[in-house]
N, C-alpha and C positions, 0 to 999 in steps of 0.2 A: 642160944646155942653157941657156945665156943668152939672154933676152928682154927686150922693151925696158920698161919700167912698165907701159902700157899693157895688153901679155899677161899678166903676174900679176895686173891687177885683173881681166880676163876669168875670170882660172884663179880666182882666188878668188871672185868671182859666182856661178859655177857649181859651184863646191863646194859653198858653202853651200846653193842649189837642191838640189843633189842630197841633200847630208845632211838635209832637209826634207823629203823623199820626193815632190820637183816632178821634173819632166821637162827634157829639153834636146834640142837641132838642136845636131850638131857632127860637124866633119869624121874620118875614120877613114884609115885607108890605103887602102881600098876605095871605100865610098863615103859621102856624107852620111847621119848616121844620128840618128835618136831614142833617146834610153838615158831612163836613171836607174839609179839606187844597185841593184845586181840582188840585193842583200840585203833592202831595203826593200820589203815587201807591198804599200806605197801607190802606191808610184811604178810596181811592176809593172803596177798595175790600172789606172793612169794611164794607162801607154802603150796597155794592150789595147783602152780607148775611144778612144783617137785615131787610131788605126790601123782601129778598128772591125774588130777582129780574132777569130776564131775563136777560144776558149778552149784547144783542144786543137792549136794550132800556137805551137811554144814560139822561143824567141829562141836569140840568140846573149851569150856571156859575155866580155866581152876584157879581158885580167887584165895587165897589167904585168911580167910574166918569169914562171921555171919556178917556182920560189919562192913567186908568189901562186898560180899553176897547183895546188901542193901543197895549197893548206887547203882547196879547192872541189872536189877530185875523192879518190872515196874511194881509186880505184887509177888508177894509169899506168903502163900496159903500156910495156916497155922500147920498144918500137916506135914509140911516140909521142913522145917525148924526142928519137929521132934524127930523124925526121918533122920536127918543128915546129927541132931546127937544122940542118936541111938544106938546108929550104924555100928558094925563091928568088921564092917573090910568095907575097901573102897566103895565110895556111891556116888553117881552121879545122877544129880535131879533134873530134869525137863521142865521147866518153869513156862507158865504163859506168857509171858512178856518179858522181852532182854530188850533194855534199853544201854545208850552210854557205850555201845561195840561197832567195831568198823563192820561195812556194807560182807557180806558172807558168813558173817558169825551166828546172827540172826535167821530163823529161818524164816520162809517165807510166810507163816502162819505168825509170826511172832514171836514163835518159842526161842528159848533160848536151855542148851546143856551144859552146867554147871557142877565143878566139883570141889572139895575143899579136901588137898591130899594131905594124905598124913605121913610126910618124907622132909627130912629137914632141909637137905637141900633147896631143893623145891618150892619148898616156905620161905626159905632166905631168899632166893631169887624173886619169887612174888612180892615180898614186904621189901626190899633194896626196890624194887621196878615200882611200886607204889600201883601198880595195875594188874589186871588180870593176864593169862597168857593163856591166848589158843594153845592147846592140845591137839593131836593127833598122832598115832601109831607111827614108828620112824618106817615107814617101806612105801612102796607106788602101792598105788589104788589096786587092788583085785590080786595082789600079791600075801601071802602070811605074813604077818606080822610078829614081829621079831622079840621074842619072851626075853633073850639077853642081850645085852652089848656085842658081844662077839657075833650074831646073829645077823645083825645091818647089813644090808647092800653095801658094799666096800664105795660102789659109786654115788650112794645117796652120801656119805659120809664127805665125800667131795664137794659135794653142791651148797650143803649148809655152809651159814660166815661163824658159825662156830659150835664145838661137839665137847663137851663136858668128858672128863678125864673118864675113862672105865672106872676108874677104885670110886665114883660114887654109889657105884650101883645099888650098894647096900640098901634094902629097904624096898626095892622095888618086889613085887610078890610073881611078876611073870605073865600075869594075867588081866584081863582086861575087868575095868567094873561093872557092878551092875548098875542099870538103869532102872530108872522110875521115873515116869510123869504123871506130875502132879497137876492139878486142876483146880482155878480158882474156887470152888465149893468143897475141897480138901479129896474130891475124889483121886483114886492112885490106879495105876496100871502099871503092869511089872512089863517093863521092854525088853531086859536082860539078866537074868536071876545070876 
């Protein structure tokens, strides 16, 4: 994708925040979200204070193609491959085993929630960052969750080390994705239609 200057010195800003283990506000296919580097411990525990989040409720991972999908999860069930290119709006898989992610990402069963968006931004900043980036909804824990950029907590917008221009918003749908876990024997459960 070609961008004007402007967007590669965005994408490079927030690389380097993220590879520093800082936080970011940026648009997804879904909807605006908080991440960092979901390898980095720092940035993990970053976002779990900003969010003022329950320890034992874990994120989402959104990886750049099936290729990054492979170094983070120890199996994928052939069911999930077709799954995630079938899909026709966002999807996020539950896989049994996420390996290669800092301590919180992981749940405690092992699982791990993964998604591959389909927002260019979003892609640029994954492939510039060479890793995957925790997700999560930009608001505090038990608050709505904010469908636009104009929507955010004026004071969440404070606390991140960095917030992606409003004009990328394009692309985002407003809404959150659905969920599926999948199970080493290809079995599926629908967690969020």
């Amino acid at each position: 994708m070609r961008y004007s200057p402007d967007i590669y010195k965005h994408l490079e800003n927030a690389t380097e925040i993220l590879r520093s283990g800082g936080t970011i506000l940026y648009p997804t296919d879904t909807i605006w979200g908080l991440g960092c580097d979901a390898c980095n411990p720092k940035g993990v525990e970053k976002i779990s204070a900003l969010k003022d989040r329950d320890v034992h409720k874990h994120y989402i991972v959104l990886v750049a193609d099936l290729a990054m999908l492979y170094r983070y999860v120890e199996y994928v069930p052939d069911i999930a491959e077709n799954l995630v290119q079938e899909a026709n709006k966002p999807l996020t898989l539950i896989y049994p085993s996420g390996i290669n992610l800092a301590p919180g990402v992981v749940a405690e069963d092992g699982s791990v929630a993964i998604r591959i968006p389909n927002h260019d931004f979003c892609q640029s900043l994954i492939r510039r960052l060479k890793r995957p980036l925790l997700s999560t909804s930009a608001n505090i824990s038990g608050t709505t969750a904010p469908a636009v950029f104009e929507d955010i907590d004026k004071a969440l917008l404070k606390k991140v080390d960095w917030v992606a221009p409003s004009f990328l918003q394009g692309g985002s749908t407003g809404k959150p994705s659905s969920i599926i876990r999948v199970g080493r024997q290809n079995e599926v459960e629908i967690i969020r239609h």
